[in-house]
N, C-alpha and C positions, 0 to 999 in steps of 0.2 A: 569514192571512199576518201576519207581525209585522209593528206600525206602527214599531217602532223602526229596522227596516230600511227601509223606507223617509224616517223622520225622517234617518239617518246618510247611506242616497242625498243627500238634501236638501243636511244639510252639505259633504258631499264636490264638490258641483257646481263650485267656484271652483276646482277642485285642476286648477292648467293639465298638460297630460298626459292627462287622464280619459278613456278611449274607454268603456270597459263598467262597468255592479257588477252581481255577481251574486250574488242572495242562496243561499248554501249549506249544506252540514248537513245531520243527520237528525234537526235538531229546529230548523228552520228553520219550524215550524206554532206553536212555543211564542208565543202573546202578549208573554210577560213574562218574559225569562229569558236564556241564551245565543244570540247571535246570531253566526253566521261569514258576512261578505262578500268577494266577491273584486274585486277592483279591476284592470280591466286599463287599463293603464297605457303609455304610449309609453316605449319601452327595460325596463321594469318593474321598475329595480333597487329596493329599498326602504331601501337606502343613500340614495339621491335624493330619495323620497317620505315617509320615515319623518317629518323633521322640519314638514313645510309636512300631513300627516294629522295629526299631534298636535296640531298647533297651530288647527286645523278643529276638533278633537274638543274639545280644551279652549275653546274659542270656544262650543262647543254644550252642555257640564258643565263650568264652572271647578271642580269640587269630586271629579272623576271620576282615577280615577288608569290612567297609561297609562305602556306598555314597549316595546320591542321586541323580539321575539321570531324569529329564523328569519327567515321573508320574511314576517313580519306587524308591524302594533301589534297589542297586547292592551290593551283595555279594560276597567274595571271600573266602573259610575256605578248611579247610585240606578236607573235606566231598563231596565240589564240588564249582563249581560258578555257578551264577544265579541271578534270580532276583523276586520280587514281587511287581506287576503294582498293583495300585491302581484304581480303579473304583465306580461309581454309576451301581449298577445293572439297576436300571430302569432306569436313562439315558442310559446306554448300548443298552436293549431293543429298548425304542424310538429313540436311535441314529438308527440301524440296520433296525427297519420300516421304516428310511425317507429315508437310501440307499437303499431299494429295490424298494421302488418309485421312487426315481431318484435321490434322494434330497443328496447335498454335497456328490459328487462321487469323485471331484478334487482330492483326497489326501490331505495330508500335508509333509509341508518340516518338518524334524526333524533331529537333528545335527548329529544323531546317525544313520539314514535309507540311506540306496544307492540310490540312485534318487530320493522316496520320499517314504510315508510312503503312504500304501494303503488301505481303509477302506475293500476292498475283503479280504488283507491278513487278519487281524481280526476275519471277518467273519470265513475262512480258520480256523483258528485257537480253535476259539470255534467249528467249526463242529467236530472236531478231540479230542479234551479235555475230560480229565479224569476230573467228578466232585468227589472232594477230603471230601468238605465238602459244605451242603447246608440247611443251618436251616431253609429258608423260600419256597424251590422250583423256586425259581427265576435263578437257575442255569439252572436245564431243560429246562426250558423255554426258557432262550437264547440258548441252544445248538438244541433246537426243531425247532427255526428259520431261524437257516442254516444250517440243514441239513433235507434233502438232500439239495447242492446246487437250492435256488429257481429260477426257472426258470422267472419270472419277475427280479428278481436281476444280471442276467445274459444280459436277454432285455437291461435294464437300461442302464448298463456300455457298450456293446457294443453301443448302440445309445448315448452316451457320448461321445465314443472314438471315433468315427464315427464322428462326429460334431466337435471335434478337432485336427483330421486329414486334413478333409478338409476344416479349417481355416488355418493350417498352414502351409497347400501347399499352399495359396493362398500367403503367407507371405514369404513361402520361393520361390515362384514363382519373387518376388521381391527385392531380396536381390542377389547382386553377392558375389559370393568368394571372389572376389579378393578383393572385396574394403571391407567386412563386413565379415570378416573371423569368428569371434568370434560367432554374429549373426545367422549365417549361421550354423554353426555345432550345434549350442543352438536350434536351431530351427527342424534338425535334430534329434536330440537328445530326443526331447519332441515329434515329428512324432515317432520315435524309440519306446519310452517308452508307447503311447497308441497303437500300433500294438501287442507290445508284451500283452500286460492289454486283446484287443481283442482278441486276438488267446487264451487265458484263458479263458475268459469269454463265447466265443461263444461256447466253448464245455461243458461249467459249469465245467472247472476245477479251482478251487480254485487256486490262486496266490499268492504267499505266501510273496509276497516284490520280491525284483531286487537281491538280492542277492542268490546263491547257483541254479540258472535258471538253468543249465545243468541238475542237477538231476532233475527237475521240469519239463523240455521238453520231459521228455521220456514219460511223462502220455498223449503226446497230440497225436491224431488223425493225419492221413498224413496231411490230409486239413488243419489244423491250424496249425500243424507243421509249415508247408507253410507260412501263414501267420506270424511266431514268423521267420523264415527265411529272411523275408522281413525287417526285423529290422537289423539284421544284417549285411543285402546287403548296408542299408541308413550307418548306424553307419563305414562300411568301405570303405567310399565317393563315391559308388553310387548313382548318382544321372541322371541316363539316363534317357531318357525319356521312354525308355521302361520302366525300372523302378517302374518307377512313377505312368506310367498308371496300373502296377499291382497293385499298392497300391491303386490308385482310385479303383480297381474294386474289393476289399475287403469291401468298405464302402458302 
């Protein structure tokens, strides 16, 4: 486990607010290198926290340079780079119960994510996390709710991705190449990106975002395999009617 994340627990301790940190990542084993922590936080805005965490961080590397980003600071010092998200625990929680019912599965666009930012990877994320520090038990708690991957939250998202698969075959059933080029690969593109989300989800393997997928596809099953394959047939302008009908018959 990286000692930096724990040195940054350390600093962070005086930050009034601090319920949890939890160290996160898929290279949260790295010794020396990028570190992501989450900080949950009373009300968890990072308007509120951004300035009194900087000023912590700079107290710990006067010579480290630091931003803000999204609902994080981003750090850069001799020690490593990284960052710490700010959060409401309990909106966390309640966010995480309305995604295993179904509720706000979409994603969000964020300037910083490869196709979009995905509430599974999150999830992902706390299943895996070292809790660093937890004054209230609200840390547990969330790491108790995705894991193991629940199998209702799995349902969800496939019958999501499922439902916007076959809207937008229906959509890209009417749109030609030639005249809507742009249209047409966009439309692909977001067929591509819920194929891949299903081939995850129906094995309950955690997704961890669009980025770094290679290493992420060795966890899947031949059978989803398959189906995260089918994304890549579309993405490289397959669009045969065989195809197609293989992707109809995943949903």
């Amino acid at each position: 486990m990286s000692s930096i994340a724990h040195e940054i627990t350390r600093v962070l301790q005086p930050l009034a607010g601090l319920n949890a940190v939890l160290h996160v990542g898929l290279d949260r084993n790295v010794s020396h290198g990028r570190v992501d922590l989450l900080a949950g936080c009373v009300d968890g805005d990072i308007k509120r926290y951004a300035i009194d965490i900087i000023c912590l961080l700079k107290s710990w590397d006067p010579s480290g340079e630091f931003s803000v980003c999204d609902d994080s600071v981003r750090f850069d010092t001799s020690a490593g780079t990284g960052g710490v998200a700010v959060c409401d625990p309990i909106a966390l929680v309640e966010g995480i119960s309305g995604w295993i019912e179904g509720r706000m599965l979409s994603g969000q666009r964020r300037s910083w994510a490869v196709g979009y930012w995905l509430p599974e990877a999150l999830c992902g994320d706390l299943a895996t996390a070292s809790v660093l520090h937890d004054a209230t038990g609200i840390a547990d708690r969330v790491c108790q709710l995705v894991s193991p991957y629940p199998e209702k939250l799995s349902n969800s998202i496939v019958q999501w991705c499922s439902e916007e698969i076959r809207l937008k075959l229906v959509t890209l059933r009417s749109l030609s190449q030639a005249v809507a080029l742009v249209e047409h690969r966009l439309c692909l593109a977001d067929i591509a990106a819920a194929l891949v989300r299903l081939a995850f989800a129906r094995g309950r393997r955690y997704l961890r975002g669009f980025r770094s997928l290679e290493q992420q596809v060795v966890f899947l099953s031949p059978a989803d395999r398959a189906v995260y394959d089918l994304a890549s047939e579309l993405l490289l302008g397959s669009t045969a009617e065989s195809t197609i009908e293989r992707v109809r018959s995943v949903i």
